[in-house]
C-alpha positions, 0 to 999 in steps of 0.5 A: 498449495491448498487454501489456508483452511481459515481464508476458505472459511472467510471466503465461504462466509462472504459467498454467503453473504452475498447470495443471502444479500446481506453483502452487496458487491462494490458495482453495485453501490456508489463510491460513497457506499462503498467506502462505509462498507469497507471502512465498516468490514475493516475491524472485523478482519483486523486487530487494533493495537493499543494506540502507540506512545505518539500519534499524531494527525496532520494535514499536509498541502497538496499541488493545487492548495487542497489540503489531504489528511495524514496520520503519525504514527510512532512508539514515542514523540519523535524530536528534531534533536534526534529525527526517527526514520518513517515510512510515507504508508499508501493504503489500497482500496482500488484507488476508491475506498480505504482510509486512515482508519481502515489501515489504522491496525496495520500501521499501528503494527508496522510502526510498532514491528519497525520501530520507525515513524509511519505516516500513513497518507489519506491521499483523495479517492476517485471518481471524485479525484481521478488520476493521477491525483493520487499519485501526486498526493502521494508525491507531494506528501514525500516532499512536505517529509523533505520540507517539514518532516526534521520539525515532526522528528521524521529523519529525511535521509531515512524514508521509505514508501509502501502501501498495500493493494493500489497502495502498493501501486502508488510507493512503486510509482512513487520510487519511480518518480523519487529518482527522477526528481532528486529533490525528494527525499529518496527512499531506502526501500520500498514495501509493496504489497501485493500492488497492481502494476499492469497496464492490462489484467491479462495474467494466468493468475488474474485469469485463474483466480479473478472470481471466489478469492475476494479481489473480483475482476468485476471490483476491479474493472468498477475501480478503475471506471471511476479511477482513470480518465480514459483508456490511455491512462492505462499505459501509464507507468504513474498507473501501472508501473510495470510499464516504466520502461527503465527501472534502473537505480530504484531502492530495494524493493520488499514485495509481498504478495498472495499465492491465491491472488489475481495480482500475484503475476504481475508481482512476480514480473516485477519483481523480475523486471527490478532484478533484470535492471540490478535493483536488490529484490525480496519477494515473499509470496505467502502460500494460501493467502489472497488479496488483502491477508495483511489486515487479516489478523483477525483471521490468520496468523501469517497477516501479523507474521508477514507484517513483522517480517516488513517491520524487520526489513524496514528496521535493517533498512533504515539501520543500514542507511543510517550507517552509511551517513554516519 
């Protein structure tokens, strides 16, 4: 398959713009910059929905007595008389960058496609936090659903994880650990977005398509540089769920990636590696797309087709589960 002729057209305009010097790559910023840059790129390549009937900003309590923003995101006030179910939403942005507001748009979409909650987690960036702090944000933020989401209108026993990008990553890791620790409210699916899952970008597609597609090997390597501790970390399954040695009994799993995408291989194996230990799989790999098309609605229509095709899966999911505790 060929580029879809307006993604070439965006990556055109982003070569451009960086030979002209007007866009300067995220190694050669701060983390600080970075995170302007990204926040302030993000409109351009996305459409924000009106505000939706509810929305909702919280704080909830990490680990270690830190406090990390959240936004709630629903059609209409969500009431402990009759909870909604939510997806806990992980934004990407290579553990790095990214925010509520860079990922406002998309879920906005997702919570209005789904009908469900979302509760979108401004978990805490690196290198300031490195990891695993974020995963634990990520884990801690589940369970503030399993303590305090009936008094916010959230259902606990309707909850799926999802993110995009290093988002994506966290929800896998995150299912991953909701297994093990039943005193978490467990998932009925997981939405993973073209999510980074190895240990080592060693592919054929990091290979084929890690420069001129958006998602550069050298941004990743500066991601993970101010990310990971040391080089051991790597191998962490919390890092790089790919290395979980059982995948066994995890939720559904929805994964959707990019043909024109580093990350997409590492998709397909996992998506692999969950078949192969019996966990129900739809993989949606959309053809002339690259890393980070779902907050393209800007520029194609696939971004807001693939995000209504997850609104569904979430509402099937979410349908089926409240079915089931009827």
């Amino acid at each position: 398959m060929n580029l879809d002729p307006d993604i070439a057209a965006l990556l055109e305009m982003v070569q451009a713009g960086t030979e002209s010097g007007v866009r300067i790559p995220f190694p050669q910023l701060t983390a600080v910059q970075a995170r302007a840059d990204f926040d302030a790129s993000s409109p351009l390549l996305d459409v924000d929905p009106p505000a939706l009937g509810y929305e909702r900003q919280l704080s909830l309590p990490t680990r270690d007595g830190a406090m990390i923003e959240a936004r709630l995101y629903a059609k209409a006030e969500p009431s402990s008389r009759n909870p909604v179910p939510v997806l806990l939403y992980m934004h990407g942005g290579g553990f790095v960058v990214g925010s509520l507001d860079s990922h406002q748009p998309l879920c906005r979409g997702l919570a209005e496609d789904s009908g469900a909650a979302v509760l979108s987690v401004g978990y805490r960036l690196a290198p300031e936090h490195r990891f695993p702090t974020a995963f634990e944000d990520a884990v801690d933020a589940l369970a503030w659903i399993g303590r305090e989401g009936l008094a916010a209108g959230l259902d606990a026993g309707r909850v799926a994880v999802g993110g995009d990008s290093a988002g994506g990553t966290l929800a896998a890791a995150l299912a991953i650990e909701a297994r093990a620790n039943r005193s978490l409210p467990q998932p009925v699916l997981q939405v993973l977005a073209y999510p980074g899952l190895s240990s080592r970008q060693t592919s054929d597609s990091y290979a084929r398509y890690d420069s001129g597609y958006l998602l550069e090997r050298s941004t990743v390597d500066w991601f993970f540089r101010q990310y990971l501790r040391d080089d051991a970390d790597r191998d962490d399954w919390r890092f790089a769920p790919l290395a979980a040695k059982d995948l066994s009994g995890l939720p559904p799993a929805l994964i959707v990636l990019a043909e024109f995408d580093p990350l997409v291989d590492e998709g397909r194996d996992y998506a692999a590696k969950l078949r192969a230990a019996g966990v129900a799989v739809d993989l949606q790999i959309y053809p002339g797309m690259i890393h980070e098309f779902l907050r393209m609605g800007n520029v194609v229509a696939d971004a807001l087709r693939a995000r209504a095709a997850i609104g569904q899966a979430l509402a099937s999911a979410f349908h089926a589960a409240g079915e089931r505790a009827a």
